[in-house]
C-alpha positions in Angstrom: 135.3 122.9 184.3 132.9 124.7 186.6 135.4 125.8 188.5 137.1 127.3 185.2 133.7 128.7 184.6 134.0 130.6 187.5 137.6 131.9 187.3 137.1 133.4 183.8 133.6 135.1 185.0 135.5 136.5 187.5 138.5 137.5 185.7 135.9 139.2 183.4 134.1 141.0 185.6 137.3 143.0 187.3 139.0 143.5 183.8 136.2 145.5 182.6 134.3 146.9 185.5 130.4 147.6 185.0 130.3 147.0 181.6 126.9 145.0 181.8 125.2 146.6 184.7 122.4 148.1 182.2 122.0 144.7 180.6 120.1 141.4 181.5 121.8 138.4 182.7 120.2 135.3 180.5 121.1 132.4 182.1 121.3 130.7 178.6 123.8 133.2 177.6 127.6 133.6 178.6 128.0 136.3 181.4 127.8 140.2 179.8 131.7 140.5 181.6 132.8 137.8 179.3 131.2 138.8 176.6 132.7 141.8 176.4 135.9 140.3 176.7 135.9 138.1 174.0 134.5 140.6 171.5 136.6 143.3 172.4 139.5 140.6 171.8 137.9 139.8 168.6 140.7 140.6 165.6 138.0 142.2 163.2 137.1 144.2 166.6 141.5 145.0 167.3 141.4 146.0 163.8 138.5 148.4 164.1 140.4 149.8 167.2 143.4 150.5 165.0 141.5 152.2 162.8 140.4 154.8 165.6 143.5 155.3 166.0 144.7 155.7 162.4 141.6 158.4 162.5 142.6 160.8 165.0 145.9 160.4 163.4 144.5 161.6 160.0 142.1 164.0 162.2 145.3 166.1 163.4 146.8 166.0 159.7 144.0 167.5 158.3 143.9 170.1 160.8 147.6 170.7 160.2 147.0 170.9 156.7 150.1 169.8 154.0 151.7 173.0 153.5 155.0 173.6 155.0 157.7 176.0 154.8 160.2 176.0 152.4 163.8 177.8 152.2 165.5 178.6 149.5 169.5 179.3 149.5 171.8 180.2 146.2 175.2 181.6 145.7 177.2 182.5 142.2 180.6 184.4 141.7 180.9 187.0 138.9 183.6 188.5 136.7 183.1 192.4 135.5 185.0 193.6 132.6 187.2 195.1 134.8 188.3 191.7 136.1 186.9 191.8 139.3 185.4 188.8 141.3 181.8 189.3 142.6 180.0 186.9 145.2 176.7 187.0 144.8 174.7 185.2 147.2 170.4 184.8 148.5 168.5 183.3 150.9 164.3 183.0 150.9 161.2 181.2 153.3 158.4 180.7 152.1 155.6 178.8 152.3 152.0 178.1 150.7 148.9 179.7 152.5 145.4 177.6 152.7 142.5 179.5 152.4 139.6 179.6 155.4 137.6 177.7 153.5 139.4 174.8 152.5 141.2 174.8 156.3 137.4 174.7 157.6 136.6 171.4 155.4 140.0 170.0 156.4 139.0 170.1 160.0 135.6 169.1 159.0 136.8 165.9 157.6 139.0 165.0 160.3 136.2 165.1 162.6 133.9 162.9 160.3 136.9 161.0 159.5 137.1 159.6 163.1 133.2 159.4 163.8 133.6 157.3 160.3 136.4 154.9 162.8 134.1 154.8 165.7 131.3 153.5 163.8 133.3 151.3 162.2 134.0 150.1 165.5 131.2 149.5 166.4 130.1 147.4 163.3 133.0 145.1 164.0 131.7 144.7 167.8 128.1 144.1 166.2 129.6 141.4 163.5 131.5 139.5 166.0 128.4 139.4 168.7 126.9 137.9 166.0 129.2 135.4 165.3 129.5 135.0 168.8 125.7 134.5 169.2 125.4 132.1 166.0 128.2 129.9 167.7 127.2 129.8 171.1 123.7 128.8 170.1 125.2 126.1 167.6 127.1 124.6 170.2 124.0 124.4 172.7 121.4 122.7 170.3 124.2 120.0 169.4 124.9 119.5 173.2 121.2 119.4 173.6 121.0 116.8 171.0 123.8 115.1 172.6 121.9 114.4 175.7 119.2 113.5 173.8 120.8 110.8 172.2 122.5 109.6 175.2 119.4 109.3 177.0 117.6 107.9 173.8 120.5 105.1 174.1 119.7 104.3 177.7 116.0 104.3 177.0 116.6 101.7 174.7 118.7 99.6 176.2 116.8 99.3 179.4 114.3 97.8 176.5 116.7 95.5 175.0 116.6 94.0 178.8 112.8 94.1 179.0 113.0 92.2 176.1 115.5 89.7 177.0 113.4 89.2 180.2 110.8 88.2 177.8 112.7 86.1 175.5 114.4 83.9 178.4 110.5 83.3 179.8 109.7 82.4 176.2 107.0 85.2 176.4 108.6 86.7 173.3 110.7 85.3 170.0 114.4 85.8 169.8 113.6 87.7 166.7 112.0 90.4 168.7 115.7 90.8 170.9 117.6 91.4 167.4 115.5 94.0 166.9 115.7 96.2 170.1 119.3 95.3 169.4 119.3 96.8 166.1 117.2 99.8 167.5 120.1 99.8 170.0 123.0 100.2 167.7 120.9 102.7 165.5 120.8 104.9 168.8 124.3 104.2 169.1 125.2 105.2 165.7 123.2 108.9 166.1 125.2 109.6 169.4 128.4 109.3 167.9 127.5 111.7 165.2 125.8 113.7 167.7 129.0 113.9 169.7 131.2 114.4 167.1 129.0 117.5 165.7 128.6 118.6 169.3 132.6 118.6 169.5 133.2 120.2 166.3 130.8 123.2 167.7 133.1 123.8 171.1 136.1 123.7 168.8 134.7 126.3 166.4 134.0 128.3 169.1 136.8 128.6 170.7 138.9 129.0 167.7 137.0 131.9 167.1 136.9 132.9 170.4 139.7 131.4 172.9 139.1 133.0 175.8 135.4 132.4 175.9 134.8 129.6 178.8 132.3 127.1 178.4 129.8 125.9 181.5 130.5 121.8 182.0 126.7 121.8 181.3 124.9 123.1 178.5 122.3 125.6 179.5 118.5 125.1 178.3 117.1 128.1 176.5 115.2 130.2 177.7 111.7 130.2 177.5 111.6 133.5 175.2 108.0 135.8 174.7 107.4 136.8 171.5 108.5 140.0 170.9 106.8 143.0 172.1 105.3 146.2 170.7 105.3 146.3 167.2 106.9 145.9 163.7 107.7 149.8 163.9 109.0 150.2 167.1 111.9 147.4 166.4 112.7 148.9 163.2 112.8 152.9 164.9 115.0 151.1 167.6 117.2 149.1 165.5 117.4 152.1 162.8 118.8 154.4 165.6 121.6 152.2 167.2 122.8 150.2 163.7 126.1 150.8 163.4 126.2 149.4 159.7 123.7 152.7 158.5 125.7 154.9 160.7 129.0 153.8 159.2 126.9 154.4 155.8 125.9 157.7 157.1 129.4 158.7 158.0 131.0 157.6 154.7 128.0 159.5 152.9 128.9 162.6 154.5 132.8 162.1 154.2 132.1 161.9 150.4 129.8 165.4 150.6 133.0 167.1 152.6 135.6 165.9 150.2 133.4 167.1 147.0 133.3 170.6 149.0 136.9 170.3 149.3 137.5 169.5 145.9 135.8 172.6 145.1 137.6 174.4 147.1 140.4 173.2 145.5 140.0 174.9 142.3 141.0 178.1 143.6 144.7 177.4 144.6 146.3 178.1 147.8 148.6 181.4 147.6 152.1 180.7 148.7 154.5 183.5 150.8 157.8 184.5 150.3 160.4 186.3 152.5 163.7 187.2 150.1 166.9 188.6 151.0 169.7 189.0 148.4 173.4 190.2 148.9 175.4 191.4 145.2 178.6 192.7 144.9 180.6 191.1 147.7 177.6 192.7 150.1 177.7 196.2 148.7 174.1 196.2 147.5 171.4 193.8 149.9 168.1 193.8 149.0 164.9 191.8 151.2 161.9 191.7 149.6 158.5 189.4 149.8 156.8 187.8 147.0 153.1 186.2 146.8 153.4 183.0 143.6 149.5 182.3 142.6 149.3 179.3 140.7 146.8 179.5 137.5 144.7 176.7 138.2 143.1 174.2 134.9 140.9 171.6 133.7 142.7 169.1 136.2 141.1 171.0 139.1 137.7 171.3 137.7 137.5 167.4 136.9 138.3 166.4 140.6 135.6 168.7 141.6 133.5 167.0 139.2 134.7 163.4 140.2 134.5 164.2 144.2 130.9 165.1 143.2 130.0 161.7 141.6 131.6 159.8 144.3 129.6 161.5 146.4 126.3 160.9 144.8 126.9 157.0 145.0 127.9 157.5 148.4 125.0 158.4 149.2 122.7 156.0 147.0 124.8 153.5 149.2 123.5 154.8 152.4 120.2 154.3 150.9 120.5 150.8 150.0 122.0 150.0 153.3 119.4 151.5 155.1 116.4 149.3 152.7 118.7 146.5 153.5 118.7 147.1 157.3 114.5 147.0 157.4 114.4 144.3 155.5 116.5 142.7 157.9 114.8 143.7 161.0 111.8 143.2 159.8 112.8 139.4 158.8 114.5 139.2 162.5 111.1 140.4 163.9 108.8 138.0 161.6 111.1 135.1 162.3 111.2 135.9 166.0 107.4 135.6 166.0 106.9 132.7 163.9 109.7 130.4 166.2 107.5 130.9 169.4 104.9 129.8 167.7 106.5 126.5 166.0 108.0 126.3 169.4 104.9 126.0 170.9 103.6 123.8 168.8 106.7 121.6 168.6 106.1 121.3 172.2 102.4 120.3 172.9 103.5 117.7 170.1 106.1 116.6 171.8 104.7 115.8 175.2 101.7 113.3 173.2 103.9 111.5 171.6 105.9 111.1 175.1 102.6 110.1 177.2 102.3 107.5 173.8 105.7 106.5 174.2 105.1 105.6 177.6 102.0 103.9 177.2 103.2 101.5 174.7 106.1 100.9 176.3 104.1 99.6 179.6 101.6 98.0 177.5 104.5 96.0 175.8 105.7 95.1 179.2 102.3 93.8 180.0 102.4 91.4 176.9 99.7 93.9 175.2 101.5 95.4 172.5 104.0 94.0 170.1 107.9 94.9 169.8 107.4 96.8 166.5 104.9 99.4 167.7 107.2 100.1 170.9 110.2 100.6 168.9 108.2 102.7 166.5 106.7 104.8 169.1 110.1 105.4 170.4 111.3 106.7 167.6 108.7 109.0 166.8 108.9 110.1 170.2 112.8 110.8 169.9 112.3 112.9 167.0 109.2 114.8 168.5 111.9 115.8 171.4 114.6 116.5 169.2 111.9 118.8 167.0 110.7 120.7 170.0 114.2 121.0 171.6 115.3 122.7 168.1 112.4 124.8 168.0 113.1 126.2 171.7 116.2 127.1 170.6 115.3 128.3 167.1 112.8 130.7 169.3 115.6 132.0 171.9 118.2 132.5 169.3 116.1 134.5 166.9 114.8 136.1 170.0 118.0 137.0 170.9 119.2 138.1 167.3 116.5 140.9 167.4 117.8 142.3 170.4 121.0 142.1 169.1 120.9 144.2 166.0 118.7 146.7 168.0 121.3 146.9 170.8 119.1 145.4 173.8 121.2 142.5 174.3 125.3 143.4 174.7 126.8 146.6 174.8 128.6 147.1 171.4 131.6 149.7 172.6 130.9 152.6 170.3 127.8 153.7 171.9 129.5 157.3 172.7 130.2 158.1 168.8 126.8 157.4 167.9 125.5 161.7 168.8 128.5 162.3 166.0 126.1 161.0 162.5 
């Protein structure tokens, strides 16, 4: 598995060259190469990449525009009173005209259009780092707990043998054996459902992500500071980089171009004609050009007035995204802030009860304490080490969630569209 571990890094690394030179390394974290990979693989993240695509297809149709030209061909035969037969016969081009205006809006909206893709893009990247993130640190507190357990089982059955010692010297009753036997199979019972959670975890990750490689050995978090500077510097920096409230931004503004286009579009384009027409068996020709103005009506004025609506709520959108961005940083920040603290906590607690667990333990062995207090102290001291394990983790996740929405932790892949909003 390490081996494997190594492979994919490596694999990583040259498939996507310098990708996470400006970003830490956290040993608790999968390798910036492979993270990279994995997201860009991501099908939300393909998808988003399509749509790029799609954009500077609809970019260079816009620029284009619809109009194209259109010919026009007709023959008839006549009969004159003197019994003659005429051939009459015509031929025409044409084609319809956009104005400056609307041509300049067109172009306009192509552009946003694909600065509209990029960010969406980049939102996908965003999403799956967070899934990617969520997972990752799912899987490590189960496989944490895992070990726990598995030590927790040893623990006690080194204790079931203390206690047999004592039973066979007659130091102890038999009833005290069925006990750590019973605290023994309890133990037993918790590491089976800790491995099964801890399995379902690597499964869920790599269904979600398959070519993500997992290290033979779960990684301890880190030991994360609480955040620096303040409230107001996180939310300038995550307001800045969020590709969600850019993608807002971009759709806000699509909405304004397309209501100035609609306008535009109650004047209708002019359309050009070239004519040439040959009568009487090609005795008379005549070319001639022609301009054909459509009279616009109410159809025209009401998708001016709808484009401006759509607009409007476009725009009320971008304001609730943005209020819901805040609040969401701010919560990251608060939450980032409050875990170290319950972290620490969870820690100081967790070494007492360990120096108790110890020192009933070794008082049992002396014949000073009875069986129920060990067994009860080891318990409490499981769960103080399973609460501060949860709480180290609950600190570097959040830890790293905040850095996440405000781009400090991965590079997202859309950085370069972000001058465009």
């Amino acid at each position: 598995m390490k081996l494997k571990w190594i492979a994919a890094f490596m694999a990583a690394v040259h498939a996507i060259p310098g990708t996470a030179a400006e970003f830490r390394e956290y040993p608790d974290l999968p390798p910036q190469a492979m993270v990279q990979q994995v997201l860009q693989n991501y099908p939300s993240v393909l998808a988003a990449k399509s749509g790029i695509k799609a954009g500077e297809a609809a970019r260079d149709r816009l620029e284009a525009g619809s109009h194209e030209f259109n010919v026009t061909a007709g023959g008839a035969r006549r009969r004159i009173d003197t019994g003659e037969s005429l051939r009459d016969w015509n031929v025409g081009l044409e084609r319809a005209v956009r104005l400056p205006r609307k041509a300049g809006l067109d172009s306009a909206l192509g552009q946003q259009g694909l600065v509209l893709a990029q960010n969406a893009y980049g939102d996908a990247m965003h999403e799956a780092g967070r899934k990617l993130l969520s997972g990752w640190f799912t899987w490590l507190r189960e496989r944490a707990q895992l070990e726990q357990w598995q030590q927790q089982a040893e623990v006690l059955r080194q204790q079931l043998d203390v206690v047999g010692r004592r039973v066979k010297a007659g130091d102890a009753a038999r009833l005290e054996e069925e006990l750590a036997q019973a605290a023994l199979m309890q133990a037993e019972i918790s590491l089976q459902q800790a491995r099964l959670r801890a399995d379902n975890a690597q499964v869920n990750l790599y269904r979600y992500f398959p070519a993500l490689a997992l290290p033979a050995q779960a990684a301890t978090a880190e030991q994360m500071p609480p955040p620096g500077q303040d409230l107001a510097y996180w939310l300038d920096l995550g307001l800045d980089h969020n590709h969600e409230l850019m993608l807002a931004r971009a759709e806000s503004k699509v909405a304004r171009l397309t209501a100035q286009r609609a306008d535009a579009e109650r004047v209708p384009d002019p359309s050009l004609g070239l004519h040439y027409l040959s009568e009487r068996n090609g005795s008379e020709n005549v070319t001639g050009v022609y301009v054909t103005l459509p009279l616009p009506g109410g159809a025209r004025r009401a998708a001016s007035a709808e484009s401006q609506a759509r607009a409007e709520m476009a725009a009320q959108r971008e304001a609730l995204v943005q209020r819901r961005i805040e609040a969401e940083i701010s919560a990251a920040y608060n939450s980032a802030k409050a875990a170290y603290s319950s972290w620490q906590s969870a820690s100081a607690a967790s070494e007492l009860m360990q120096r108790n667990e110890a020192k009933m333990a070794r008082a049992y062995e002396l014949g000073e304490m009875g069986l129920n207090d060990v067994l009860l102290a080891r318990r409490q001291g499981m769960e103080a080490r399973l609460a501060a394990t949860l709480a180290r983790f609950e600190a570097a996740e959040t830890h790293y969630r905040l850095l996440l929405d405000t781009h400090q932790l991965w590079p997202l892949g859309s950085e370069e569209g972000e001058g465009h909003h």
